[in-house]
N, C-alpha and C positions, 0 to 999 in steps of 0.2 A: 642169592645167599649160598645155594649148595655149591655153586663156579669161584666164590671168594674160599668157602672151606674147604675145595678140595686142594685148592692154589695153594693156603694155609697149608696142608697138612706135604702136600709136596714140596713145597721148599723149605720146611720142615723135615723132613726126610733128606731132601739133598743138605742143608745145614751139617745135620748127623754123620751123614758119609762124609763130607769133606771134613769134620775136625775129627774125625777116628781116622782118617786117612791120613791125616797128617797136612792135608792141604792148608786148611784154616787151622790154626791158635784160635784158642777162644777169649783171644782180647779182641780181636780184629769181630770175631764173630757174634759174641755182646757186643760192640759198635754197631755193626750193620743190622742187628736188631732193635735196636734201641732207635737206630736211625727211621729205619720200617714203622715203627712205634711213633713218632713223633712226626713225620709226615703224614698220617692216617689223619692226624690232626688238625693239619692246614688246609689252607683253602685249594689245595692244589690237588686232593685228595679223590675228589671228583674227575679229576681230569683222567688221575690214573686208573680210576676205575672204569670209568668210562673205554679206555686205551686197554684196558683189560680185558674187558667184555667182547671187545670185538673183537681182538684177537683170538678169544675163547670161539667165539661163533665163527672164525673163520676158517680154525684148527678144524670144526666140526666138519664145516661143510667139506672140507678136501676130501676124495673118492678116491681109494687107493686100488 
């Protein structure tokens, strides 16, 4: 849960800078939300999360 909220809350933040930045319109940027939203839904949801997590634990493990 806390690896989903902080994903949440970060690309949530980069959302922000890229439509004050001028990057994203926020037509395009409700789409790709909304899209986000609606795949949460599906059965495919698990997969991403899954492909999430590991990522998240593999970010961790790299020793800089």
């Amino acid at each position: 849960m806390a690896i989903s909220l902080s994903v949440v809350v970060l690309l949530a933040i980069v959302l922000v800078v890229l439509i004050r930045g001028g990057s994203l319109k926020a037509g395009p940027a409700v789409v790709a939300v909304l899209f986000g939203f609606f795949l949460a839904s599906t059965d495919m949801a698990p997969s991403v999360n899954k492909f999430m997590n590991s990522l998240a634990e593999t970010i961790s493990q790299i020793n800089f």
